[in-house]
Z-matrix of the N, CA and C atoms (Angstrom, degrees):
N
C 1 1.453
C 2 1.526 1 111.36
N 3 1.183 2 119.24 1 -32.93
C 4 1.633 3 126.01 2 -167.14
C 5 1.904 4 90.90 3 -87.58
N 6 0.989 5 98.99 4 -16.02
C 7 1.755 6 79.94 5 176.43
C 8 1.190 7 133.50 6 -127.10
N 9 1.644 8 101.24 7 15.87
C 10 1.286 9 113.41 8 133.16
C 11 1.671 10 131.02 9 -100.23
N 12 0.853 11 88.31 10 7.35
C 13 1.586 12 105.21 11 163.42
C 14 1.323 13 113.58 12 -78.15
N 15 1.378 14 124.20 13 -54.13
C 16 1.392 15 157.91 14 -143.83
C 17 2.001 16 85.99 15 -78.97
N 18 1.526 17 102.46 16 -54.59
C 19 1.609 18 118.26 17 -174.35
C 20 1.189 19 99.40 18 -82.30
N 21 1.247 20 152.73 19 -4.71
C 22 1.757 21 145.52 20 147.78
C 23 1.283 22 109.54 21 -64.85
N 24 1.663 23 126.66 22 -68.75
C 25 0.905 24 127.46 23 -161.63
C 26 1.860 25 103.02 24 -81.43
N 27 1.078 26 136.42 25 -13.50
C 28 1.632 27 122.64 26 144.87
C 29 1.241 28 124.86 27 -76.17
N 30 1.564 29 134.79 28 -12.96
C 31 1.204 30 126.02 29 158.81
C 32 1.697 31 118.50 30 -75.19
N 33 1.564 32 99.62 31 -21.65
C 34 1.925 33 107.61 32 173.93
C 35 1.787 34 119.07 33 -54.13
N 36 2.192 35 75.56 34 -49.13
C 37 1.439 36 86.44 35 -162.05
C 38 2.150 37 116.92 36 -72.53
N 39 1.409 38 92.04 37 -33.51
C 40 1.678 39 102.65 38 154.40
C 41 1.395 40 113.36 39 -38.77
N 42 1.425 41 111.86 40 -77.59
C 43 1.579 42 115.46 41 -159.90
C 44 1.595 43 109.40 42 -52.41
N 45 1.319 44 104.91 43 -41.82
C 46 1.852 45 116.94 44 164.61
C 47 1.384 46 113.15 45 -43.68
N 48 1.577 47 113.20 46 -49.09
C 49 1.678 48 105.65 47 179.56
C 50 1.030 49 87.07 48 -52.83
N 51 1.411 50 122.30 49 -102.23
C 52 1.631 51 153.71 50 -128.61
C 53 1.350 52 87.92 51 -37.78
N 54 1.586 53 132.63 52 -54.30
C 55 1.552 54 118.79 53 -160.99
C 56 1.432 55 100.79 54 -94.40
N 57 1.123 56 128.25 55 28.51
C 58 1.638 57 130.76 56 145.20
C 59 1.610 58 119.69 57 -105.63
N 60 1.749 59 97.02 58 -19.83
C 61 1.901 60 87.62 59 162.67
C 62 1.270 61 121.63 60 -77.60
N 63 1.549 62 104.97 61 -32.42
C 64 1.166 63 110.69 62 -167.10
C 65 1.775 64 125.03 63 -54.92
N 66 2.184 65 89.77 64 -36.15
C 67 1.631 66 91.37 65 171.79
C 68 1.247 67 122.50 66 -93.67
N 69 1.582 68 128.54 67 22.34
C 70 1.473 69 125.21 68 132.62
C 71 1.636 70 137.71 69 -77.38
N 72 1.053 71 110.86 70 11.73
C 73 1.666 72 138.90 71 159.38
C 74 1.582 73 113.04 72 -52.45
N 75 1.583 74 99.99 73 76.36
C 76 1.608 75 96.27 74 160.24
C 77 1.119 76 132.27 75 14.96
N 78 1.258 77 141.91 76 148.99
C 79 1.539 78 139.63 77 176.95
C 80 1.503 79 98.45 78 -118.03
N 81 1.581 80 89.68 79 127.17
C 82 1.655 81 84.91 80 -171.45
C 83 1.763 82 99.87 81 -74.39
N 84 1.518 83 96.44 82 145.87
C 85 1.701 84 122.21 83 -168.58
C 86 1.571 85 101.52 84 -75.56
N 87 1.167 86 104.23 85 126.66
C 88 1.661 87 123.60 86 173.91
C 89 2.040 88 106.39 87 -64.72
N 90 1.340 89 109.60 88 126.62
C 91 1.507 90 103.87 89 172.22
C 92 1.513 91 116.71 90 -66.12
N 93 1.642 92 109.82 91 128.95
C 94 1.316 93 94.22 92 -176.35
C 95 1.724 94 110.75 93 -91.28
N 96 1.142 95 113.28 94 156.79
C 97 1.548 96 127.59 95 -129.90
C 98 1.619 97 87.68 96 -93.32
N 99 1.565 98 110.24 97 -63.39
C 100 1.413 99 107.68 98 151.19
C 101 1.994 100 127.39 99 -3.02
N 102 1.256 101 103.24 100 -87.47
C 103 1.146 102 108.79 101 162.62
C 104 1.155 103 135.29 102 -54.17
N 105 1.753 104 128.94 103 -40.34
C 106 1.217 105 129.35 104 171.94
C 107 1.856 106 97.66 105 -62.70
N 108 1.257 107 140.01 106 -59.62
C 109 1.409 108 125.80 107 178.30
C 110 1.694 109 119.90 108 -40.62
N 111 1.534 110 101.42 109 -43.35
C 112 1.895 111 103.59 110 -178.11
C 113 1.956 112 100.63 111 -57.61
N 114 0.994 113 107.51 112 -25.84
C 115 1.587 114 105.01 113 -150.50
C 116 1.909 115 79.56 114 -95.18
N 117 1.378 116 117.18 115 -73.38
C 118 1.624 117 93.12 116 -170.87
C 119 1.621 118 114.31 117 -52.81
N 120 1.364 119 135.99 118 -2.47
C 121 1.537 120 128.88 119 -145.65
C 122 1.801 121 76.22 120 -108.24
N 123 1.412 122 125.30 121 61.33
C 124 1.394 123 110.35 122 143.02
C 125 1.385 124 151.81 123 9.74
N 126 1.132 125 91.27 124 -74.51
C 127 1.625 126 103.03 125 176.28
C 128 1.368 127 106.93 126 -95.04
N 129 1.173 128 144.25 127 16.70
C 130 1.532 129 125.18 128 -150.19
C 131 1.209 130 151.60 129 4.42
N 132 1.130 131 106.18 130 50.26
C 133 1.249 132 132.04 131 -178.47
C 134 1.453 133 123.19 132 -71.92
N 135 1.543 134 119.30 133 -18.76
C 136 1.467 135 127.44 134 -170.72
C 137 1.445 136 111.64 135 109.03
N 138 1.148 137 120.63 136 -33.72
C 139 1.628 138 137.20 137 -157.94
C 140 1.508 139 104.08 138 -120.07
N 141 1.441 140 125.14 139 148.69
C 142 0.961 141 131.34 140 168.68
C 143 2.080 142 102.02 141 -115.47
N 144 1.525 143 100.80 142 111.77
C 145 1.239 144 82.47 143 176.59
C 146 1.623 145 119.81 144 -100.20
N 147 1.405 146 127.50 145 -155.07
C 148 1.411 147 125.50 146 -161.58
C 149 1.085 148 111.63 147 -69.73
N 150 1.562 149 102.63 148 -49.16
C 151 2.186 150 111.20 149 172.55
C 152 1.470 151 100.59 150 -50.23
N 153 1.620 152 115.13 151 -45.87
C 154 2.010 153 94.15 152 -174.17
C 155 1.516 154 122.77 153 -82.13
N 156 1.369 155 113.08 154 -3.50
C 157 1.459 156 133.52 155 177.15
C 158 2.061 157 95.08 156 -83.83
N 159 1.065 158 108.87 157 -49.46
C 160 1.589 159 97.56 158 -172.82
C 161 1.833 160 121.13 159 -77.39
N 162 1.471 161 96.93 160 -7.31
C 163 1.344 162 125.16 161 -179.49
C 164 1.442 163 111.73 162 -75.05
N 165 1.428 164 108.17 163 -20.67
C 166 1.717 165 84.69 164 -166.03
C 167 1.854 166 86.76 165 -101.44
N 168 1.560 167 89.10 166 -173.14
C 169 1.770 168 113.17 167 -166.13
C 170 1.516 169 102.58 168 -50.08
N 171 1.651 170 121.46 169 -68.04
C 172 1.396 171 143.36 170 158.33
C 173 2.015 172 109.98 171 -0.62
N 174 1.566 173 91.42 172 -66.12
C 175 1.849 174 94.57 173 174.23
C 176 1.180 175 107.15 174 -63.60
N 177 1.389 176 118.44 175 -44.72
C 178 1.702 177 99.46 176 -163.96
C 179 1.496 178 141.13 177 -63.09
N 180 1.345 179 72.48 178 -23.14
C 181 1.843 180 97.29 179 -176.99
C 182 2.036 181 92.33 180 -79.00
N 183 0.779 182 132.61 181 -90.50
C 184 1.363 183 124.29 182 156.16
C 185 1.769 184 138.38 183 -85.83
N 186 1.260 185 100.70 184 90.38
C 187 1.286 186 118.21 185 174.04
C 188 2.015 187 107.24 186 -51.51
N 189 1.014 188 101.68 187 -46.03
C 190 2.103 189 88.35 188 -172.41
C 191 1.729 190 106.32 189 -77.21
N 192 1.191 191 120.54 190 -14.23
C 193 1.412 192 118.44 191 -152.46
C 194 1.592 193 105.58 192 -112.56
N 195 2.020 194 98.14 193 -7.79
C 196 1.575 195 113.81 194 175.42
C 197 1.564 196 91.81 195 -99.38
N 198 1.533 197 146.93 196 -33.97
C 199 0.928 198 154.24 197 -165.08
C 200 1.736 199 93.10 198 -76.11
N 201 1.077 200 125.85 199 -66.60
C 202 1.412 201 125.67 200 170.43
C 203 1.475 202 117.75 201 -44.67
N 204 1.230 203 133.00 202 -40.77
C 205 1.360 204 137.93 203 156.96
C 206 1.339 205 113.98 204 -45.34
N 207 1.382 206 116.47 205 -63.57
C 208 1.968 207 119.43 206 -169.12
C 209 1.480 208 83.88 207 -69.64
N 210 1.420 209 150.13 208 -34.62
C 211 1.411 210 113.99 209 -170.55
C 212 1.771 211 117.25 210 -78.37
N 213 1.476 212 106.24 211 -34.33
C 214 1.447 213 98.42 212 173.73
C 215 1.315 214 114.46 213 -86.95
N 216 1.580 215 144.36 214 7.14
C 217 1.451 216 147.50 215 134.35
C 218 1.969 217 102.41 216 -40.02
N 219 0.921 218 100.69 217 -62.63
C 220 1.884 219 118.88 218 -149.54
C 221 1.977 220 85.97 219 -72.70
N 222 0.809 221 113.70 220 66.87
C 223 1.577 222 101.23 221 164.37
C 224 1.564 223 137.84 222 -60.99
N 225 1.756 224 92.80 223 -22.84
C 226 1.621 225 94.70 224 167.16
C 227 1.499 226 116.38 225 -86.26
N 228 1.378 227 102.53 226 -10.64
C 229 1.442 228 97.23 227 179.65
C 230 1.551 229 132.62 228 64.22
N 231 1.694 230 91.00 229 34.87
C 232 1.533 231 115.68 230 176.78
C 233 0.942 232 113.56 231 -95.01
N 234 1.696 233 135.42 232 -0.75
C 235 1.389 234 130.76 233 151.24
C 236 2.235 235 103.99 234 113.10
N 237 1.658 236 96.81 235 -13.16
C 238 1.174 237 85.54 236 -177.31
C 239 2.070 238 99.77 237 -143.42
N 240 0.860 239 147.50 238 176.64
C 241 1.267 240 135.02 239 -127.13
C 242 2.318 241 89.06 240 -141.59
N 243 0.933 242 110.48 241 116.28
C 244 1.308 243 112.78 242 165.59
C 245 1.621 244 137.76 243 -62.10
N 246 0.870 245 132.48 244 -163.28
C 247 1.916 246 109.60 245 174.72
C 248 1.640 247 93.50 246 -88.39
N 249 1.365 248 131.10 247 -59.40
C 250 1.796 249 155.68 248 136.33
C 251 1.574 250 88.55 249 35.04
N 252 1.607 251 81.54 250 -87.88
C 253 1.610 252 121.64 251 177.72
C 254 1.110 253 123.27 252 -22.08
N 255 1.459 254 116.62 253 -63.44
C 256 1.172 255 145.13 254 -173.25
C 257 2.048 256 100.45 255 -65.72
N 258 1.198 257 105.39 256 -90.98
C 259 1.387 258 105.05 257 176.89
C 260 1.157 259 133.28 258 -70.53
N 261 1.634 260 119.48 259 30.75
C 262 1.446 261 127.01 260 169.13
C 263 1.459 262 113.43 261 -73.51
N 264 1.218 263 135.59 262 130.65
C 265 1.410 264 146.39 263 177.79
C 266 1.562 265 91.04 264 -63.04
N 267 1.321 266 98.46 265 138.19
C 268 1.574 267 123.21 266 -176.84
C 269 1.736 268 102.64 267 -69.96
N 270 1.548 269 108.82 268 125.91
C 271 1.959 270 88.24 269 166.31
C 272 1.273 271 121.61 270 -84.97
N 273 1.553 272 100.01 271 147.09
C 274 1.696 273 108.85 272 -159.40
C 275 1.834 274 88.46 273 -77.01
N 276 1.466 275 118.03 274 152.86
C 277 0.899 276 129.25 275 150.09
C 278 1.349 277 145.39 276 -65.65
N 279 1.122 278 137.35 277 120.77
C 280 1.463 279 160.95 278 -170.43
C 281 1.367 280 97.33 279 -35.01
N 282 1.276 281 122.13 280 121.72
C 283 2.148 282 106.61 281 157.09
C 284 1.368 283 83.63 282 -88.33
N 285 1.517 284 83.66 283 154.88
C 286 1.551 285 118.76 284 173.47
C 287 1.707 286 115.68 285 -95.39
């Protein structure tokens, strides 16, 4: 009896570590938006346009679903994306 006791309360006290290491696990770091614009804005021009929007890693892997992105970024619909532009929080959609 004492040593299965002995094997409960060391399998308790284990599972207790592990799910106390687990919530010291870094928080994965948000890209700052700042920087993600300097790095696609190529030329430095201020603007990131469609050729430097389809250029980075993000488009290649999906070209229609990055094309759908730069159009609802680009609200003026000048074809190339402002800094504004660029790091405006997306609007959440309405439930119906």
């Amino acid at each position: 009896m004492k040593a299965i006791t002995t094997i409960l309360s060391v399998l308790a006290l284990t599972s207790f570590t592990l799910n106390a290491a687990e919530g010291d696990a870094p928080a994965k770091k948000k890209a700052d938006p700042a920087k993600a614009f300097a790095k696609l804005d190529t030329n430095s021009d201020g603007s990131v346009s469609k050729e430097e929007w389809a250029a980075s890693p993000q488009a290649k892997k999906d070209a229609a679903k990055a094309d759908k992105m730069f159009a609802g970024k680009d609200k003026d619909k000048d074809g190339k994306l402002s800094k504004e532009e660029f790091t405006a929080a997306p609007k959440k959609k309405k439930a119906e």
